[in-house]
VOFILO-787710 format. One line per field, with one value per residue (C-alpha): residue in three letters; x, y, z. Coordinates in steps of 0.1 Angstrom, whole numbers, padded with zeros to 4 digits, always signed. Layout:
residues N
resn ALA, ...
east X, ...
north Y, ...
up Z, ...
//
This chain:
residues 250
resn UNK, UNK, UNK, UNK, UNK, UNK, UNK, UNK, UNK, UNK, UNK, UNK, UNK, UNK, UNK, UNK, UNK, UNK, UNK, UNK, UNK, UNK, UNK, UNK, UNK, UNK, UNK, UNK, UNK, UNK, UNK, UNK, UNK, UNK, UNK, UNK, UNK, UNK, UNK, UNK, UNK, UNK, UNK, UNK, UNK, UNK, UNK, UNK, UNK, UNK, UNK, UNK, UNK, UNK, UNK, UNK, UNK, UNK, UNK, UNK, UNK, UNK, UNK, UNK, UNK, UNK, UNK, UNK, UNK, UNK, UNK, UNK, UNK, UNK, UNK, UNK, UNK, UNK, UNK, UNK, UNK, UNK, UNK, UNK, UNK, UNK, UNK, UNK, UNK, UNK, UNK, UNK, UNK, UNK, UNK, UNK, UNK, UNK, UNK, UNK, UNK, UNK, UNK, UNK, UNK, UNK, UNK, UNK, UNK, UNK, UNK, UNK, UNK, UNK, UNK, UNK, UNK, UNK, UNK, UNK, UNK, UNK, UNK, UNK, UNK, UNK, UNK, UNK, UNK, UNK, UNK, UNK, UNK, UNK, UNK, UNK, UNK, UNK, UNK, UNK, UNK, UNK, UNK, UNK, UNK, UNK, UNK, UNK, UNK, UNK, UNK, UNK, UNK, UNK, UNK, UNK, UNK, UNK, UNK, UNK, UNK, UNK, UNK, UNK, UNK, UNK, UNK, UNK, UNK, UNK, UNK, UNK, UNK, UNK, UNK, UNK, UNK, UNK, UNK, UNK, UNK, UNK, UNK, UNK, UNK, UNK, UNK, UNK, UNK, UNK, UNK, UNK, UNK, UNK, UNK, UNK, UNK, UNK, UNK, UNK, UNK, UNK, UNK, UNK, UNK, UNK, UNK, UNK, UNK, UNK, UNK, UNK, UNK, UNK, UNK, UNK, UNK, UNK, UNK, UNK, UNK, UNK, UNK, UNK, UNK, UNK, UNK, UNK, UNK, UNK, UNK, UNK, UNK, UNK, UNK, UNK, UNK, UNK, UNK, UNK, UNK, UNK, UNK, UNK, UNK, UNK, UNK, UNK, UNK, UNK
east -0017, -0012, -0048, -0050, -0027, -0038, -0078, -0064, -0045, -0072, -0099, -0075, -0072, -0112, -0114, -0086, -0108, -0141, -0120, -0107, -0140, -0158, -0129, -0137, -0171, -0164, -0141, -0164, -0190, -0165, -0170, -0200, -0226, -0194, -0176, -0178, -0206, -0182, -0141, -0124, -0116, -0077, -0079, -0054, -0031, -0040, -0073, -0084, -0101, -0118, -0109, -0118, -0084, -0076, -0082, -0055, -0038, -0032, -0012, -0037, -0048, -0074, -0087, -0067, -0094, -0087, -0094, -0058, -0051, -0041, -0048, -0013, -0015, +0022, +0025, +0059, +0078, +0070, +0089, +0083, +0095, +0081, +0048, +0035, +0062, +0085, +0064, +0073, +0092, +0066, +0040, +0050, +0060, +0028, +0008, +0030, +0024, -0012, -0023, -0036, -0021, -0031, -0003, -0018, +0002, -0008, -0025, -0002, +0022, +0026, -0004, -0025, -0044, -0048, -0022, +0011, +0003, +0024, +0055, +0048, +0041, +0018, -0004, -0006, -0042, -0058, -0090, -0085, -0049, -0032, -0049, -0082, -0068, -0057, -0093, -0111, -0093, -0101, -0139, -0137, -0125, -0145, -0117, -0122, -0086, -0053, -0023, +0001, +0040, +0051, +0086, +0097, +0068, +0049, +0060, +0048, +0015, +0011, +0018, -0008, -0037, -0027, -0027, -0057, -0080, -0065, -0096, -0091, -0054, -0046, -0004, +0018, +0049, +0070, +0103, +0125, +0093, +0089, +0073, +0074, +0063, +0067, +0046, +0016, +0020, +0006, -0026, -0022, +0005, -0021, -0047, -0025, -0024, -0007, +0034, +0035, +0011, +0039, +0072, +0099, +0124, +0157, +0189, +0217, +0238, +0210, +0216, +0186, +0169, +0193, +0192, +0176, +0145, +0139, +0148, +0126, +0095, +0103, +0098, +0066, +0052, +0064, +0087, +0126, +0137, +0148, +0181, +0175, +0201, +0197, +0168, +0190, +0219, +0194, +0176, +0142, +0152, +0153, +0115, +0100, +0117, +0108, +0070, +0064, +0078, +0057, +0025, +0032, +0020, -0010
north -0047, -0074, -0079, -0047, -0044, -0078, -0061, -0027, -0051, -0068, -0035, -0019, -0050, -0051, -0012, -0023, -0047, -0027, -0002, -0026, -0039, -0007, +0003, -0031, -0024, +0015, -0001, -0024, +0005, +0027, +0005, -0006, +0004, +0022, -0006, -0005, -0036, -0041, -0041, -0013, -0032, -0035, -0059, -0041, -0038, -0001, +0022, +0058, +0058, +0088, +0102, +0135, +0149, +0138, +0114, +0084, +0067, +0031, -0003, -0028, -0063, -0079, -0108, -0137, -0161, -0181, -0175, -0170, -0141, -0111, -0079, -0056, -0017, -0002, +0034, +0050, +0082, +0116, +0134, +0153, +0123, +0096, +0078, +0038, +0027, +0024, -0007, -0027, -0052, -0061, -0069, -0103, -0119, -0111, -0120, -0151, -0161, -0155, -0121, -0093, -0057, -0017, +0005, +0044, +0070, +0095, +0129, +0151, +0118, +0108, +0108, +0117, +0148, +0169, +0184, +0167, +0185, +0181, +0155, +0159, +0131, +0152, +0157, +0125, +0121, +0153, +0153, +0146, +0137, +0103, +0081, +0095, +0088, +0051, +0044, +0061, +0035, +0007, +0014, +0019, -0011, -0032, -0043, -0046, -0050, -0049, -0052, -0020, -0020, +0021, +0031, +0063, +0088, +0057, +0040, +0069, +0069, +0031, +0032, +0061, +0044, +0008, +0032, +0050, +0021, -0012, -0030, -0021, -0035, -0069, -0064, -0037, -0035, -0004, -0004, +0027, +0046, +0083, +0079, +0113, +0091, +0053, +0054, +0065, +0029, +0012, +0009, -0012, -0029, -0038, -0046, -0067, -0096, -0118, -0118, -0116, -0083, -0059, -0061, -0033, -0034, -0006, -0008, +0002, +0023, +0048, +0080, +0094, +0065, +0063, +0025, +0041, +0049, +0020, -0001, +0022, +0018, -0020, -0017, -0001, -0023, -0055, -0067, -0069, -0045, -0066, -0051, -0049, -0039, +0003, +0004, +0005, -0018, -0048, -0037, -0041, -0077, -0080, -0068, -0087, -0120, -0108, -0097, -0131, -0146, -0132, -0135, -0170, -0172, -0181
up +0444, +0422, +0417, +0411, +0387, +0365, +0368, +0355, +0320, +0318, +0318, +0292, +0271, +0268, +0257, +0232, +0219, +0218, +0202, +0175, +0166, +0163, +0134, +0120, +0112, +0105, +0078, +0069, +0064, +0042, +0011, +0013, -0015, -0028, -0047, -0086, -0100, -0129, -0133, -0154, -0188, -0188, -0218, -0240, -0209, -0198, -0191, -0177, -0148, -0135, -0101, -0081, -0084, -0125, -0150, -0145, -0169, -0155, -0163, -0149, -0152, -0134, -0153, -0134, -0121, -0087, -0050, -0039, -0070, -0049, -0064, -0063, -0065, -0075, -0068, -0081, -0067, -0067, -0100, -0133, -0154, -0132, -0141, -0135, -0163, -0138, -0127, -0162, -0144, -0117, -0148, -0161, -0125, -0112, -0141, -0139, -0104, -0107, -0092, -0107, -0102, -0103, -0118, -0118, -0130, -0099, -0108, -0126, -0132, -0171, -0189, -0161, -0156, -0125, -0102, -0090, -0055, -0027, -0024, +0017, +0039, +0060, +0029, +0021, +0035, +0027, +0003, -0027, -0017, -0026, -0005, -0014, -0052, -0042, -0024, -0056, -0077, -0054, -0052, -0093, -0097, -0076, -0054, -0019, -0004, -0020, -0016, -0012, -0032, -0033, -0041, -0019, -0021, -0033, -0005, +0020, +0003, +0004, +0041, +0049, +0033, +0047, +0085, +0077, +0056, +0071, +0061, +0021, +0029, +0029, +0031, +0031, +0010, +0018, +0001, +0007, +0019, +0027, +0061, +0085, +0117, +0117, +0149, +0128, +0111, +0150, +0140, +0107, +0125, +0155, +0132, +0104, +0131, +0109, +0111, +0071, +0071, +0059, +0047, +0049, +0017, +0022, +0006, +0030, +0007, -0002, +0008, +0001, +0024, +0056, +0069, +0103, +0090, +0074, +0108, +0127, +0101, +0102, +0142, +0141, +0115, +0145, +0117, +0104, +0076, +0048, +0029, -0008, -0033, -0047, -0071, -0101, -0092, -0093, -0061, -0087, -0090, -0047, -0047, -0071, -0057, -0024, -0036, -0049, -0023, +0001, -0023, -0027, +0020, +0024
//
């Protein structure tokens, strides 16, 4: 029985495996021949870049030269006054630490045309949805994998594209996130094989983000949530330190 038992892990382990590589190369496939030849020119600090659901007005900068310079995409919260500005005091840190970073003011957001669509998690992947809009903006600007940072709605979105396009993410930084099912976050969680792969931020107080959901998107993810302060009581100083910190592993 034993035997039996140890054949049957082992059986399922292999499938696992097959499994995992045949979504390695379907990833791999998704942006090939699809990636931009040259970067969108954010020399005065900002550009439009041309999607299927608007034209987006983005904060950007991607001229930072090295082989450790991680490339950052910020994506704000859903709102009628909201747009990338929120990201102002993510700009100079990164820049300063040596990555480059994506700030888009999402369709219907700020100066950005196109519809604001819907705020629910379950349309997060739809066409022309946000995830579509963050891969758009990927291939435009020639960036292969990035790294996620989304506040609430932003957060949600982050974590949907990092679960359905693991191979365009290289970490996952969900702070306060609007996530319907953590369990949906498994597969980026199997596949991010290093411990350092994502990193939950929540600030215990908020009670528009109970604790309990960020705990149980921290568990899914095979990490600890880390307890930030609220976003406007200094809680943006807790995830830039933390963002750099976590930038700064290898």
């Amino acid at each position: 029985l034993r035997f039996a038992t140890c054949a049957t892990h082992v059986q399922n382990r292999a499938e696992e495996l097959h499994q995992e590589a045949a979504e390695e190369q379907a990833d791999k496939q998704q942006f090939e021949g699809v990636l931009a030849d040259s970067v969108v020119d954010f020399s005065a600090g900002e550009a439009r870049i041309q999607t299927s659901a608007g034209n987006l007005h983005c904060f950007g900068n991607l001229t930072v030269a090295g082989s450790d310079a991680a490339v950052v995409v910020l994506l704000h919260y859903y709102g009628k006054d909201v747009d990338a500005g929120m990201w102002t005091f993510m700009f100079g840190p990164l820049a300063a630490a040596g990555h480059m970073y994506i700030a888009p003011s999402m369709p219907g957001h700020g100066q950005s045309s196109g519809e604001r669509g819907s705020s629910k998690p379950e349309d997060y992947g739809r066409d022309e949805g946000p995830v579509e809009v963050v891969l758009e903006l990927l291939n435009a600007c020639g960036v292969k994998r990035a790294v996620l940072l989304g506040y609430d709605w932003g957060g949600g979105v982050a974590c949907a594209f990092a679960a359905k396009y693991p191979a365009r993410t290289s970490r996952l930084i969900a702070w306060c996130a609007s996530v319907r099912d953590p369990k949906e976050m498994e597969r980026y969680q199997r596949r991010g094989k290093k411990a350092d792969a994502a990193l939950v931020l929540w600030a215990k107080n908020d009670s528009w983000h109970p604790w309990r959901k960020g705990v149980d998107l921290a568990t899914a993810l095979g990490v600890k949530a880390t307890e930030v302060r609220l976003r406007h009581k200094g809680g943006c100083d807790d995830v830039r330190d933390r963002t750099i910190q976590l930038l700064a592993t290898p």
